[in-house]
N, C-alpha and C positions, 0 to 999 in steps of 0.2 A: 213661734218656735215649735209649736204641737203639731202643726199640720204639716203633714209627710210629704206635700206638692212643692215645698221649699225647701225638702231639702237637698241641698249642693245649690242652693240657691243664696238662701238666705242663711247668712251669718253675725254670730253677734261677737263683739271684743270688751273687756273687761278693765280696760284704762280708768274708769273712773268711777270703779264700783269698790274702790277701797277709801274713798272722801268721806269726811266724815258724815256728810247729807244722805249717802247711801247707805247707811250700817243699816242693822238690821231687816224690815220685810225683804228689801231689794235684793240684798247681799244673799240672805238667806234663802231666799227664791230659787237665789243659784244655784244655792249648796245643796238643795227637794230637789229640784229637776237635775238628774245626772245623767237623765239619759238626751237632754240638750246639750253637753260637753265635746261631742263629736264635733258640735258647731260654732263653737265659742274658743276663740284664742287670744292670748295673752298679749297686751297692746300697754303702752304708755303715753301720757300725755305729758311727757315732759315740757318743759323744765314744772308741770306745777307739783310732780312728787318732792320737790323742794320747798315748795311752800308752808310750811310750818302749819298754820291755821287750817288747813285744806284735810288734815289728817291727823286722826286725834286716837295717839296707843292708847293712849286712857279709856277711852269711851270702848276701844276692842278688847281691852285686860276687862271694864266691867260688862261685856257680852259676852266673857270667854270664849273669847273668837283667838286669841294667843294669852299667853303665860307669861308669868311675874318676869319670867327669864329671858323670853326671846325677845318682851319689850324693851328690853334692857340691851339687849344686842341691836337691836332695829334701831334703835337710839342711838347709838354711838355712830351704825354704818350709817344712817341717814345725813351725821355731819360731816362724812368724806366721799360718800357717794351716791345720791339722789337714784340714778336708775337701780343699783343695785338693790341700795332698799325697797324699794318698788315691787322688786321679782319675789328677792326676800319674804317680803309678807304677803304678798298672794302666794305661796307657795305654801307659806307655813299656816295661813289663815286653816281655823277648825269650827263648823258649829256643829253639836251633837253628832262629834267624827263626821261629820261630813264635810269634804275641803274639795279643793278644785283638783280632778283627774291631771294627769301627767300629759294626755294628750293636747290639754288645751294651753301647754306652755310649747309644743309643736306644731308651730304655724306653717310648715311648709306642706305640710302633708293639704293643707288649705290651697295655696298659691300653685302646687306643682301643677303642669299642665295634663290636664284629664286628656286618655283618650276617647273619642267618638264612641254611642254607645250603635 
C-alpha cells in the first residue's frame, strides 16, 4: 500500500478486519496509515457478521475501539440485522481518534469507469 506504482492498482477491503482475530496491530495499522483510505473500501463477508463468536464488543469496549453505549446499541441491531451492524461498527470504530475516513464507506468512486490517462 506504500508504493505509489499501485496505486489505482491496488486496493484493499475491510470485511474482516472487525473479527475478533484482527483487533488490535491489524485494525490499528489501519487506523496510522490514513493516507491508505483513498484505497481501502468498505466490504462484507456476509452472512459471517452474524456469527456471534467471530466478533467480540467485549474485546473492542476493552480496546476502546467503541463505548459502553454504542456496544449496547450494536447489540441489539446485530439481533435484527447482520449487515447493518457490520457498517455500524466500522463506522463508529475509534482508536486514539483515529476511525475509518468517509471515503472508504464510498466504494463507487473505486468501480466508476476511469478515463484513459
Amino acid at each position: 500500500m506504500n508504493e505509489k506504482e499501485y496505486e489505482g492498482l491496488l486496493f484493499g477491503e475491510i470485511s474482516a478486519m472487525t473479527q475478533a482475530n484482527r483487533l488490535g496491530p491489524a485494525l490499528e495499522t489501519l487506523f496510522i496509515n490514513q493516507e491508505w483510505h483513498p484505497r481501502v473500501i468498505n466490504a462484507s463477508d456476509y452472512p459471517l457478521p452474524a456469527v456471534m463468536p467471530l466478533f467480540s464488543l467485549r474485546k473492542m469496549l476493552k480496546l476502546n475501539y467503541i463505548t459502553k453505549t454504542q456496544a449496547q446499541m450494536l447489540c441489539a441491531v446485530r439481533k435484527y440485522n447482520a449487515l447493518l451492524f457490520d457498517l455500524l461498527l466500522k463506522r463508529l470504530l475509534r482508536a486514539d481518534d483515529l476511525g475509518l475516513q468517509d471515503m472508504v464507506f464510498s466504494s463507487r468512486r473505486v468501480f466508476e469507469k476511469r478515463s484513459p490517462s
